[in-house]
C-alpha angles and dihedrals in degrees: 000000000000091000092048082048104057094038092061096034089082096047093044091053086045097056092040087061102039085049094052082046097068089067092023117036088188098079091060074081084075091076101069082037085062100038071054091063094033097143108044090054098035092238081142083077090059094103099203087061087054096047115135084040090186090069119079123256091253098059086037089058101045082047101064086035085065087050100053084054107057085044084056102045086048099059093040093051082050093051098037107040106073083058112084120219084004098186086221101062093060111106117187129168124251125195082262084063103047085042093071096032089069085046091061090042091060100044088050079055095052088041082058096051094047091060097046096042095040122078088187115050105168111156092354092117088049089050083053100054088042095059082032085069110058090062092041082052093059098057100045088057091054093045088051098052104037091087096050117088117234100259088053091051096047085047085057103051082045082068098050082048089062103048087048088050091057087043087058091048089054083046096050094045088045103042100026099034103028093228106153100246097139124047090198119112113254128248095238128349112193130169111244120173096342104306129083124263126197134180125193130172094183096079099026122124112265102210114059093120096042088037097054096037088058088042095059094029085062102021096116092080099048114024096149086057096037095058093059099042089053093049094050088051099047084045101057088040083055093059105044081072098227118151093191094057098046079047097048078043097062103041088051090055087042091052101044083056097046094035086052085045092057090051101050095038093243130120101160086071086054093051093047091047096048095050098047087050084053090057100037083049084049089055092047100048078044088053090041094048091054092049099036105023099155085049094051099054093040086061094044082046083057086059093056091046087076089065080075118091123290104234093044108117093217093060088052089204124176090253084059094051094051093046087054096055088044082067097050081047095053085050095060115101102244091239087048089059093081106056106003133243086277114212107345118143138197085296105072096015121040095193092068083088094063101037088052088056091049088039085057089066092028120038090187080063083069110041095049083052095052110025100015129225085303085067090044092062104044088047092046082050095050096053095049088050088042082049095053095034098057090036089050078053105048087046101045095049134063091191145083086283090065090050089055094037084060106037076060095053093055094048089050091050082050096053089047091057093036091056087074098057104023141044086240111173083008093072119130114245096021115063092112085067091029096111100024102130089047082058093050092054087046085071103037090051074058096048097059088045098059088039093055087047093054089055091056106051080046100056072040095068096038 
């Protein structure tokens, strides 16, 4: 039953979304989000995503991206053209644009110097397309979006909630009650008070920041539905046993009701809220502790494990990680520090190997080795400007753009803190997605814009 179960969940979701797709285009979007999530809801076993099969899930995945694309720019042109001065088919660059552009300009330069370095170049120009991605990736969310009106964008995104909320229910039924969803090996499988506890990150749902931030930002219209898929999704975040993620959780929470606060000039509200979500989250680890007493222990275990040292592998504390990463950044030629060694791989450089593993724990780790600190600099830029620019936004506006504009802000906030514990947009298998919701801000930043323009042709003609 399972196994029927999970070989029909990826086509169902499939055909939901292409079906949604024939009023609204836009959820034809679902799919990369799918092919996102590929591994909690099995859509890796949907053939016609994994054709050709001898290319490698990255360039697969910027490939149908591209087609979605051009399916996309072909129904809106159809739709738009016959509609002079169409506010929507206006497409102008912010700084988060040129941003990136400057970042794919640089990686087309170290593509350049490998080549010309390198004798031996096997699989550098796929390296290449692979880290090319997540930038092209960037831009074909934004002009996706760019023709779709706020409300319909945030009904979208509803929808992704929702398939990560399902994934965290096949989570929570696979890691908290063992029942065998997932055929995959675990990450670690350890013995604790006499159960077994495991801990995976291959089939774990992707979209808890993003998940519980949409569902605070628009939680006014649903709250019956809200509570529980907030629940679902806390819970889920509670058993992968990661300290980092309950502790991004709660900051995120902490901040909506802070950054609302600021807004509405009253922090009183933010107090009172704060303080009723800490004792409802105190019911509910109660709650958790009666039902699942040995995980519970194991993850406040997890918690006493940072009295350790710091530098002890086993305790995985920020300071470790660092001085990992210490080690990647010693083993960078010194000519190589400015603009990075672009896309080698083990080929040419044998120490990729062990910068992907760090990079796995540090995504910064990454970007210095591939783009330099020229590239650390321009991605530590792009996410302040991405900052101010969602935050102007959610200050400036009283509608659903402000919503989105803020529900943006919190998962930014969530990436930046997640950089330091997680391999993020570097993830393999995903660069294509890696900056979605930068590019998502891209078009809404446009939208305001043509919006504001609007206003004023028509105070113009008044």
């Amino acid at each position: 039953m399972i196994s029927l179960f999970t070989k029909l969940l990826p086509y169902l979701l499939l055909f939901y979304f292409l079906v949604r797709s024939v009023k609204n285009p836009i959820y034809l979007l679902g799919i990369p989000f799918l092919m996102f999530l590929r591994y909690c809801i099995f859509f890796e076993n949907v053939k016609i995503f994994a054709i050709p099969g001898r290319f490698a899930p990255d360039i697969l995945f910027i490939a149908w991206l591209i087609i979605f694309w051009i399916i996309f720019r072909i129904i809106n042109t159809s739709k738009y053209s016959s509609i002079s001065n169409n506010l929507y088919n206006k497409s102008e660059r912010n700084s988060l644009d040129y941003i990136v552009i400057v970042l794919m300009i640089i990686s087309v330069i170290d593509l350049i110097v490998v080549y010309i370095e390198y004798l031996r170049i096997e699989n550098v120009f796929i390296e290449f397309l692979t880290i090319f991605s997540l930038f092209l990736g960037y831009f074909i969310i934004k002009d996706i979006l760019r023709y779709y009106r706020p409300n319909l964008i945030a009904d979208f995104l509803y929808s992704i909630v929702l398939v990560n909320s399902l994934a965290s229910c096949l989570y929570i039924l696979h890691q908290g009650l063992h029942l065998t969803i997932y055929k995959s090996e675990e990450y670690i499988s350890e013995i604790f008070q006499g159960e077994v506890i495991t801990r995976t990150f291959w089939f774990m749902p992707l979209l808890w920041f993003f998940s519980i931030s949409y569902l605070f930002v628009f939680k006014r219209h649903k709250k019956v539905t809200f509570f529980i898929l907030v629940i679902i999704n806390f819970l889920a975040l509670f058993i992968s046993y990661t300290r980092s993620f309950l502790i991004i959780t709660i900051f995120i929470i902490i901040l909506y009701y802070l950054l609302n606060a600021y807004k509405e000039s009253n922090f009183s509200a933010a107090v009172k809220n704060i303080l009723l979500t800490s004792i409802i989250g105190l019911i509910l680890f109660v709650a958790i502790a009666k039902f699942f007493p040995a995980s519970s222990n194991f993850f406040f275990y997890r918690f006493k494990e940072l009295k350790q040292s710091p530098n002890d592998e086993s305790s995985n504390s920020l300071l470790y990680r660092f001085a990992r990463t210490g080690e990647i950044f010693d083993m960078i030629d010194e000519d190589k520090l400015i603009l990075g060694n672009g896309p080698v791989t083990e080929t040419q450089l044998s120490m990729v190997k062990d910068m992907t593993i760090v990079n796995w724990d540090l995504v910064w780790t990454g970007i210095v080795f591939r783009w330099g600190f020229i590239g650390f600099v321009l991605f530590v830029l792009l996410y302040i400007v991405s900052i101010l620019k969602a935050f102007s936004l959610f200050m400036k506006r009283d509608d659903v753009l402000s919503k989105l504009a803020l529900l943006v802000l919190l998962v930014i906030v969530s990436q930046v803190l997640g950089s330091f514990i997680s391999s993020t947009f570097m993830s393999s298998d995903r660069y294509a997605m890696g900056l979605w919701y930068l590019g998502i801000l891209s078009a809404l930043l446009l939208a305001n814009k043509n919006h504001n323009d609007s206003t004023t042709k028509e105070q113009n003609h008044e």
